[in-house]
N, C-alpha and C positions, 0 to 999 in steps of 0.2 A: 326204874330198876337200876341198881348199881352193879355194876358188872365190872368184877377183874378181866385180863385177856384169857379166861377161858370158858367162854360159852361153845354151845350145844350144837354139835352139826347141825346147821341145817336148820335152826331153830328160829322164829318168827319176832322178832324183838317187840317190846314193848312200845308205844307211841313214843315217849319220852325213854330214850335212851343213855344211860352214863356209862362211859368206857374207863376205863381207870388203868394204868400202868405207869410205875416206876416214877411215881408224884406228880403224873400230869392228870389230867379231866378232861372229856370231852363229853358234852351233851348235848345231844341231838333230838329235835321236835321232827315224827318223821309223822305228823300229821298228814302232811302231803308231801311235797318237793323238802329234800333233806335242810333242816334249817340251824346251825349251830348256835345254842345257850351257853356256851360258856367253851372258852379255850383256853387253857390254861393251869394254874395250880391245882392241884387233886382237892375236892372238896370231900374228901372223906364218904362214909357209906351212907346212902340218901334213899328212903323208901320212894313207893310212888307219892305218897299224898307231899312230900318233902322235894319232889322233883315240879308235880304240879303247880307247887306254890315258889319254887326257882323260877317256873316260868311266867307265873301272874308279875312275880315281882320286876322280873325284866321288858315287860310288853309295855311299848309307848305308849303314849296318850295318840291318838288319833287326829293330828293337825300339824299343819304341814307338808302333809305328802302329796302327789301330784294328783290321787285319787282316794276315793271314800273311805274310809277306816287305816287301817295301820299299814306298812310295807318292812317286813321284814325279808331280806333278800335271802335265799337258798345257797346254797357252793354252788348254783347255777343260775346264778340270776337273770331275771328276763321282764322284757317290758312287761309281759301277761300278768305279772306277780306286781307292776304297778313300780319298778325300780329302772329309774333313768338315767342311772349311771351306767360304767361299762359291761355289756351285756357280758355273761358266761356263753353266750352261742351267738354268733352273728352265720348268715346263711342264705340261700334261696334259691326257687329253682325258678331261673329265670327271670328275678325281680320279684316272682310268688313265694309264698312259705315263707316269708324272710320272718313272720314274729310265732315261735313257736309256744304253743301252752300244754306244758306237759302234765298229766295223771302223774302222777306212783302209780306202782301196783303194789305187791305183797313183797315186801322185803323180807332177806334172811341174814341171819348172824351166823358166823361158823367163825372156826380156828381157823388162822393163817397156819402153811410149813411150820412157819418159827413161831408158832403159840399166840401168835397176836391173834387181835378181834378185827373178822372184817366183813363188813356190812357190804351188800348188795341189793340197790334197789333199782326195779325197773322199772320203765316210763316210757308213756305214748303218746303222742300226739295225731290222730287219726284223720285230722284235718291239712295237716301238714306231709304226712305222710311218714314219720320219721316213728322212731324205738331210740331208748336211751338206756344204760345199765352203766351206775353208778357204782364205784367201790369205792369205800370208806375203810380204810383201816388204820387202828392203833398199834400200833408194834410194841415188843415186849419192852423195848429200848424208851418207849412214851414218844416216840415218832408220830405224829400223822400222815397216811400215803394216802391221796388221791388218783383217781383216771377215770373216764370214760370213755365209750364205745358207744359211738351212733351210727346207726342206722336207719337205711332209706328203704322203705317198705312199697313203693312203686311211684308212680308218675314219673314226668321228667325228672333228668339227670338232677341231683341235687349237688350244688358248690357250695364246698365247707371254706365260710372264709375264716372262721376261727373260733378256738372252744377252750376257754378260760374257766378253770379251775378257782373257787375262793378260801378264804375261812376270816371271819372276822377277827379283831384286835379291838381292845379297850378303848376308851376315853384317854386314858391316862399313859397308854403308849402317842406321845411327843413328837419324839424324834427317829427319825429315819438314818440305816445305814445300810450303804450297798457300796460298790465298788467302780473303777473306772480302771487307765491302764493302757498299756502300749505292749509293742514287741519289749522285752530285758526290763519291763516295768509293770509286771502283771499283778491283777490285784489292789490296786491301789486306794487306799479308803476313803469315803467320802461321806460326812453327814449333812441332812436337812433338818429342817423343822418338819413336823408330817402335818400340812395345814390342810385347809381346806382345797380343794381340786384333785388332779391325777397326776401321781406322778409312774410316767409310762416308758422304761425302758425297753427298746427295741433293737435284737441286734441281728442283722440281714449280711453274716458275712458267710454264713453255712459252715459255719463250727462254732462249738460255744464260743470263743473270741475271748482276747486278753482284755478288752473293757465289757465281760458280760457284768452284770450285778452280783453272779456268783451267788451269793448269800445273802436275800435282804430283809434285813433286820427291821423290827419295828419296835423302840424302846422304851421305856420310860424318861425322863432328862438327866436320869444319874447312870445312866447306864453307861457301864465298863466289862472288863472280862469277869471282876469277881463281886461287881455289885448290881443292882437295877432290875426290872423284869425286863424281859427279851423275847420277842415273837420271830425266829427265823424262817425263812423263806428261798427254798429250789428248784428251778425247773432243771430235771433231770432229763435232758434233752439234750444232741452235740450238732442240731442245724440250727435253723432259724428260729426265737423264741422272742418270748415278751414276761416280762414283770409287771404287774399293775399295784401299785398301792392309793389306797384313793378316799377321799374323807367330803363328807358333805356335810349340810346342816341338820341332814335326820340321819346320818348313819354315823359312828363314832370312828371305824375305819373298816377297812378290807387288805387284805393281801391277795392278789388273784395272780398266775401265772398257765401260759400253756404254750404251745407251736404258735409260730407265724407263719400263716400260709400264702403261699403266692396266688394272684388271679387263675384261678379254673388248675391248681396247683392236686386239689382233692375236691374228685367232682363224683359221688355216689350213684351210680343204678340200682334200679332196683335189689334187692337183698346183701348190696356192697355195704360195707362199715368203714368205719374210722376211728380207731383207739387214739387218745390224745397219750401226752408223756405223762409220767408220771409226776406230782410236782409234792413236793413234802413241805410239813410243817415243823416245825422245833422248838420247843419251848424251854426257856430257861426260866428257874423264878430267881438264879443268884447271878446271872447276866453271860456273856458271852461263851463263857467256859464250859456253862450248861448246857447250852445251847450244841456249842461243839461235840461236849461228852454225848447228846445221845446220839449224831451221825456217826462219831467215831463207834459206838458201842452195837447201831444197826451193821456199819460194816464188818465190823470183827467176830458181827456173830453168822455169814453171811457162810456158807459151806463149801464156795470157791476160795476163800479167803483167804490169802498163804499162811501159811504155818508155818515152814520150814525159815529158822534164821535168817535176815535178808542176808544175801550176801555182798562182802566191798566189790565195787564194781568198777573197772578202769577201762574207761570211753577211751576211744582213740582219736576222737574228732580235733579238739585243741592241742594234740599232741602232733598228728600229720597233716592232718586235713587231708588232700585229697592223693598226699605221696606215698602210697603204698609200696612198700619192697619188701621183702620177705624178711631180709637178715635185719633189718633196724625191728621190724614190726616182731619178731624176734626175741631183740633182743630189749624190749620194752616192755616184752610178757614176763621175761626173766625178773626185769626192775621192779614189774607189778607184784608178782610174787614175793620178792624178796623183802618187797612191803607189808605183804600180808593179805594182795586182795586175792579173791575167790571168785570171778569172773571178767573175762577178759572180752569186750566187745569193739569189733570193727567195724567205724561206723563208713558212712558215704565215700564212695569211689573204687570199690571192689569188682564193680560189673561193666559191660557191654563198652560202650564209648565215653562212661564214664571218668574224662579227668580233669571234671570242673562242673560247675554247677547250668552248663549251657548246653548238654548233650547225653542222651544214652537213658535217661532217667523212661522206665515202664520195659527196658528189656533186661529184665531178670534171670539172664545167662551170667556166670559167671567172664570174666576177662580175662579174654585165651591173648591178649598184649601185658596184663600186668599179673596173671595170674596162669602161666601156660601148663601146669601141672595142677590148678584147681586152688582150693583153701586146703586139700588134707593136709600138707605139712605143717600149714600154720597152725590149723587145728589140734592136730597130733601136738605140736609143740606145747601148746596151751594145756588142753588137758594133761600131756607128762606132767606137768607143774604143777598140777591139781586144781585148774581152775576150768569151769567153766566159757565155751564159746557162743560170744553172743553176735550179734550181726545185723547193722541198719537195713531199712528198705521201707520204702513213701510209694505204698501199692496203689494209691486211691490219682497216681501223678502222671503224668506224660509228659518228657520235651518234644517237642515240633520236631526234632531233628534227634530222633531215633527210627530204630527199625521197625517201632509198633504204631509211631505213629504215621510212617509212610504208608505202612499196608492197612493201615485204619482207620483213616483221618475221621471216619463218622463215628468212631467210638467217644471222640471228644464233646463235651456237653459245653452245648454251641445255641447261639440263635441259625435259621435257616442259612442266613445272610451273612454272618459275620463269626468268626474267632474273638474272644474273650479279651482283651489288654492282656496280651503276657505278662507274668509276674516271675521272678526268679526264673526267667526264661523256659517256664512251662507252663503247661492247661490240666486242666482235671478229665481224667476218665470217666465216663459216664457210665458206671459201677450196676443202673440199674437196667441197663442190656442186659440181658441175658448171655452174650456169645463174650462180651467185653468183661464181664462177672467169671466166666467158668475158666477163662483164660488167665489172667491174675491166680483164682485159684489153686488152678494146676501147675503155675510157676512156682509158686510160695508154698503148698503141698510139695516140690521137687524138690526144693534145696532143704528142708527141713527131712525130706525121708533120704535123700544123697547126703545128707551131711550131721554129725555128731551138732547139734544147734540147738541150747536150752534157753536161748532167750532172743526175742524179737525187740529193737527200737525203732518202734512203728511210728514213722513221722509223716507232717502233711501239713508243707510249706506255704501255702498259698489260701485267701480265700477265696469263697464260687462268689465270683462274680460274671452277670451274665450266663447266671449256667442253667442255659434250655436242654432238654431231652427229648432227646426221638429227631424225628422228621419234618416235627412243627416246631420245634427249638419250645412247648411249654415247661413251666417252672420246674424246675427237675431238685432243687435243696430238698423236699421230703424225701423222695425215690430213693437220691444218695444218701441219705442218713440211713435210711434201714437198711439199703444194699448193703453199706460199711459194717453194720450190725450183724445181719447177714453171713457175710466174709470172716469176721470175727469169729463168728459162732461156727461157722463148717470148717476153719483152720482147727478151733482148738476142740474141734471132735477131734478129729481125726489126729491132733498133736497134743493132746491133756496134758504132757508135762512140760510143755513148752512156755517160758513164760513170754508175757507182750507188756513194754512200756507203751504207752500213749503217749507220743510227742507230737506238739503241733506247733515248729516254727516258738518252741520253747513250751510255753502253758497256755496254749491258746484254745485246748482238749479236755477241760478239766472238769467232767462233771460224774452224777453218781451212776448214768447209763452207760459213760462210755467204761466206768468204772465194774460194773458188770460180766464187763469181759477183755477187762486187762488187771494187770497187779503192780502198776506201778504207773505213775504220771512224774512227767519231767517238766520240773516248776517253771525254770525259765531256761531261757539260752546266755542271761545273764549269771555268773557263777562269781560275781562279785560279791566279795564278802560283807559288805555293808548293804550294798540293796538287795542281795538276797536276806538279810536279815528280816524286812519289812513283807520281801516275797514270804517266807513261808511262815511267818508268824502268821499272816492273814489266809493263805491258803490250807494253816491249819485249823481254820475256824468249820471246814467242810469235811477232812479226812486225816484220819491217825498220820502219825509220823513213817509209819511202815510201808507207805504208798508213796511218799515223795523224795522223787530221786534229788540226793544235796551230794554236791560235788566239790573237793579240793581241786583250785585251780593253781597255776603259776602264782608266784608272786605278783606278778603283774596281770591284769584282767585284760583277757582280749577282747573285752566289748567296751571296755570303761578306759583302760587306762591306769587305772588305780588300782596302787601297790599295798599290800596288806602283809602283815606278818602271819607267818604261817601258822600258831598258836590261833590267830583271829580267823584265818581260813578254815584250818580245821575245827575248831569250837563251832563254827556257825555250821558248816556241814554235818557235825555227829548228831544233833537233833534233825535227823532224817534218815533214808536209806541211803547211807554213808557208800560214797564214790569217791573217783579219780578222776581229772581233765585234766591232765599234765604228765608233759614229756620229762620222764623221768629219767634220760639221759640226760640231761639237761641241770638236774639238780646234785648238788651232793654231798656227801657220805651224810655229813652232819644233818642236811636236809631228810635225806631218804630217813634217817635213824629216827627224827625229829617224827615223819610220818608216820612210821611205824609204830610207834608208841603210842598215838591218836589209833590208830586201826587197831591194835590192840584192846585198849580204852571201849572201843566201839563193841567191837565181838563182846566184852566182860559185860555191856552194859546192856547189850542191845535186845536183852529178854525184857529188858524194864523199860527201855524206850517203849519198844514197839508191842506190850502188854498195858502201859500206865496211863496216867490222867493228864492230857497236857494239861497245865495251868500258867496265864499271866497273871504278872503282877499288875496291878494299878500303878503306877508309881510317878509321886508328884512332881521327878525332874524328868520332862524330855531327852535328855540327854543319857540316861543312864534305862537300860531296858534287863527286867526280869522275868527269866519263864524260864518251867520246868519242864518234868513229869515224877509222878507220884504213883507208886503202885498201887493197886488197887483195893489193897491190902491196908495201905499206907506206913507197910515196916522198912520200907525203902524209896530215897526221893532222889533227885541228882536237878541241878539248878543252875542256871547262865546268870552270872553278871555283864553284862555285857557295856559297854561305855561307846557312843556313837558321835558323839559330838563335845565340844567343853562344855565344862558342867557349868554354873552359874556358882555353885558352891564349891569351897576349898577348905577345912578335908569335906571327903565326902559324907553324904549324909546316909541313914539307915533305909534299909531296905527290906521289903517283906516278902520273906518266904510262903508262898501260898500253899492250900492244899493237902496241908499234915494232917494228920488226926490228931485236933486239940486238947484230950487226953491225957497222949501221948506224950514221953521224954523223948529225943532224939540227941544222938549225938552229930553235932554241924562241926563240919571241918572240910579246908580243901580239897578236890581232886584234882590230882594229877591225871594226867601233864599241865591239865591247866587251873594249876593252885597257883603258879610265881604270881606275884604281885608288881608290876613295874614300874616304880614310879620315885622310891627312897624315901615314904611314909609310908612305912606297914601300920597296917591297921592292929591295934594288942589282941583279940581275939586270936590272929591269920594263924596257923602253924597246926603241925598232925595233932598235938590234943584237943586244937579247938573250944569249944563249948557244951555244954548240955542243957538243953530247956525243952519246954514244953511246945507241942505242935502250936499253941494256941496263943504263947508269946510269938514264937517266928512269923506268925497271921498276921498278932495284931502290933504289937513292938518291933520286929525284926530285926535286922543283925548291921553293925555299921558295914559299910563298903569299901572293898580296898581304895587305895586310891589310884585311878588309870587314867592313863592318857586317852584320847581319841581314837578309835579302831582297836582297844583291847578289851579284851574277854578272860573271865576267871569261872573255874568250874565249883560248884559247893556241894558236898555228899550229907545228906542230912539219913541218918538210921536209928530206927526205932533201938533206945533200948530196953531190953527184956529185963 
């Protein structure tokens, strides 16, 4: 049965199931253990006798497997099913139960909230002792969501050592793409061949981590952003996770992801459960961009989702660091203002003993030394101006040498025996005490109900390493991952209009759970205009533009070193939610006015930004990088030239505007501020009348390029005309 996303509460699906949205296909043999026919492009409307005969056509020949007849592996694969690859459930209670063989039972199809289709089947193993309940669903967006819940039905304790999630990929997906990455270097792309073996990232730092895989892709060999088939892959998790992609001689591939548990980390009693994360699929069939547009398009349809304009936001961190004083801090809100931004946030060194990054950190008093009349004047001052007050705090941290942590040295998540290596001269709170949870709470609850405070930059510097809980120091990374969840979710009851960035030690926080219950991730701590370039082109491969905070820094980068024209700083921050990290006393007139104009830019644009289609370009010189967005409409586009290195070519060569409607005439012509061309070869097109052509020349012919030097960027306004 072919089925759009909107099937029948409640309703009993057919054995052979096809889910269909927004040109993706998913088909599911739910003969027994959930088995996927097909992932991928929309096969259009298929009766059953036309489903039946999809799956005679797909079923092996019977040789080769490790056991009699065929092995087609489940989204939960298991020895029992005769697959000896990486298990979907690895487990046991005490060395027993370790090989589960699960029933179905009677599954149901219903509406998801958001109109999608989502299957529910349950499973038993009665020998084992164990219950299973599978969710399968397609979202309106052509998502696929994953999870399960298992449970232990009696005997001994049962040890979940891990519960892997799959969906299969073609033959003809190749190539492998996933990510790697440091602190100021997050994201970094990386391809394989996808051959035969497993390839198995693991990352045990208990946060998603600046080298998770992020996104791993499964490709065909021409795959790019705007060409090739494309299989994406997320575990929506922010502790301990894994990625599995894995190809043998009888299977053509797999994508499998879930949690990484520690020894005796989730150990079930009887009628205890364990919901795994959530892990998604993505399909693109025109490559990268596809792929992207449906996460960005689950998110934006999500009902927390911000709506309201984002607003310019000016950090004070590269501006003071930790020298707070009332009259500069002041008179820096004034400068922000006078630029045009619309929240003013103060980030690290406002509280307790905090004046330096070695002391104070977990007592969230305000600093009766640098602050002996409170934040209200600051505050007051901010808001007069018309801007929003926002405010750091890293709740999940402790220094050794505060007040929380003398009176509570065992809230630290510790082995019996020993403290953790200090890192940035703190430990982690162990969030899933209960006494050490409702204390945080009621801090962070205080200064939000004491204080005018609409936005939180929620950071958390350090990984858990070493981090046991309780009194026997066991693995404690689950416990704090959902305490954090937790935390999250009883703040913004109780503060709904409060917003929360997720900052981790820059983007080391970046996924769709923690995403959940924040509205904005902070890409990196690098605000260098050239490697943030790479930053968020690839971090937008997972979330719209309207989530990630991009920041104008100094001319000169305080991570890097490297100096940048402020035209190239501001260009690369407007395709994001457009910030400030810079003392703007510091700059002037000509500078400040220079900003302004880009913040301007920003506000005129930023319905389209953060409403439209990101799209890369392909483009055959390394040196020279194209990406837009496009509304969704496609009667308004806006486009980076951006120039990264010398080109190989002199003048330059043509470049393709992606993403128009090829119908369509548009009128292409520069925007300012960032229309100049620098270089003393303008290009004949460049200037306000520009050009007119059709969406489906700029695709396929595109428009020559100015000519730029190294670190410069030009803006291009492409508008349908009527």
């Amino acid at each position: 049965m072919s089925t759009p996303c909107d099937p029948q509460g409640g309703a009993r699906p057919p054995e052979l199931l096809h889910l269909r949205a927004a040109g993706v296909s998913l088909v599911l043999d739910l003969a027994g253990m959930p088995r996927v026919l097909h992932w991928g492009a929309d096969l259009g409307d298929l009766d059953d006798a036309a489903l039946a005969d999809l799956r005679l056509a797909v079923r092996p020949a019977p040789a080769g497997f490790p056991v009699d007849g065929e092995v087609v592996p489940s989204v939960l694969p298991s020895q029992a099913e005769g697959w000896l690859g990486t298990p979907g459930l690895t487990g046991s209670r005490a060395g027993r139960s370790w090989s589960p063989r699960f029933a179905a039972g009677t599954p149901s199809l219903t509406s998801g909230d958001d109109g999608g289709a989502v299957l529910v089947v349950p499973a038993a193993d009665p020998a084992t002792g164990l219950e299973l309940e599978l969710v399968v669903e397609l979202t309106p967006q052509g998502l696929v969501r994953q999870r399960a819940t298992l449970t232990s039905t009696g005997g001994d304790p049962y040890e979940v050592g891990g519960l892997l999630l799959m969906l299969p990929v073609p033959a003809r997906a190749t190539t492998l793409l996933d990510f790697g990455g440091h602190w100021a270097r997050e994201r970094a792309p990386q391809r394989t061949a996808f051959t035969h073996g497993t390839r198995l990232r693991e990352n045990r730092r208990g946060r998603t981590g600046f080298d998770t895989p992020y996104v791993l892709v499964a490709g065909t060999d021409d795959l790019g952003h705007r060409r090739g088939e494309a299989w994406g892959w997320h575990v929506a998790w922010s502790g301990n996770h894994r990625t599995v992609a894995e190809r043998s001689h009888h299977h053509a591939g797999l994508l499998g992801g879930g949690e990484l548990l520690g020894p005796g980390e989730v150990r079930l009693a009887a009628g205890e459960s364990y919901t795994s994360p959530w892990v998604y699929g993505s399909y693109g069939e025109d490559g990268l961009d596809a792929v992207a547009a449906r996460f960005h398009g689950w998110l934006r349809a999500r009902p927390q989702h911000p709506r309201s304009p984002r607003p310019v936001t000016l950090n004070t961190w590269e501006a003071v660091y930790f020298d707070h004083d009332l009259v500069r801090l002041t008179e820096l809100a004034d400068a922000a203002a006078e630029v045009g931004a619309e929240r003013f946030v103060l980030d690290d060194g406002w509280f307790g003993s905090r004046r330096d990054d070695t002391s104070g950190l977990g007592d969230w008093y305000v600093s009766d030394e640098v602050w002996p009349d409170g934040l209200g004047a600051l505050i007051e001052h901010v808001t007069a101006r018309g801007m929003q007050f926002g405010l750091w705090v890293e709740p999940e941290m402790v220094n050794p040498d505060s007040d929380l942590a003398r009176a509570h040295p065992d809230w630290v998540l510790r082995l019996p025996d020993r403290l953790p290596r200090p890192a940035r001269s703190q430990q982690v709170l162990d969030l899933a005490r209960p006494e050490a949870f409702a204390h945080v709470l009621e801090r962070l609850d205080a200064l939000l109900t004491e204080n005018d405070i609409a936005y939180l930059k929620w950071d958390h510097n350090r990984d858990l390493v070493d981090a046991g809980h309780g009194p026997d120091g066991v693995p404690g990374v689950h416990g704090q991952t959902l305490a954090v969840y937790r935390l999250l979710d009883a703040l913004r009851a109780r503060h709904p209009r409060v917003e929360i960035e997720s900052c981790s030690s820059g983007g080391a926080r970046v996924d769709l759970e923690i995403l959940q219950r924040t509205d904005r991730v902070w890409a990196s701590d690098c605000i260098d205009a050239l490697e943030r370039r790479s930053i968020q082109w690839w971090t937008n491969l997972l979330i719209p533009l309207e989530l990630m905070g991009a920041h104008v820094g100094s001319s000169a980068s305080h991570v890097t070193g490297r100096t940048a024209s402020l035209g190239f700083r501001a260009g690369t921050a407007l395709f994001g939610h457009l910030g400030i990290e810079w003392d703007l006393q510091q700059a002037d007139a000509d500078q400040r006015a220079e900003l302004a104009s880009w913040v301007a830019l920003y506000k005129d644009v930023r319905g389209l930004l953060h409403t439209g289609a990101s799209v890369h370009a392909d483009g055959a010189d390394p040196a020279v990088q194209v990406h837009g967005v496009v509304a969704q409409d496609g009667s308004d586009a806006l486009f980076t030239i951006a120039s990264i290195a010398s080109s190989a070519q002199m003048p330059a060569g043509t470049v393709a505007l992606p993403g128009l409607d090829p119908a369509a005439t548009y009128h292409v012509r520069p925007q300012e501020p960032g229309g100049g061309s620098r270089g003393g070869w303008p290009t004949p097109w460049w200037g306000p009348e520009g050009i007119r052509t059709t969406g489906r020349v700029l695709a396929k012919v595109g428009v020559r390029a100015p000519h730029l030097a190294p670190e410069q960027l030009v803006l291009v306004r492409a508008t349908r005309v009527d």
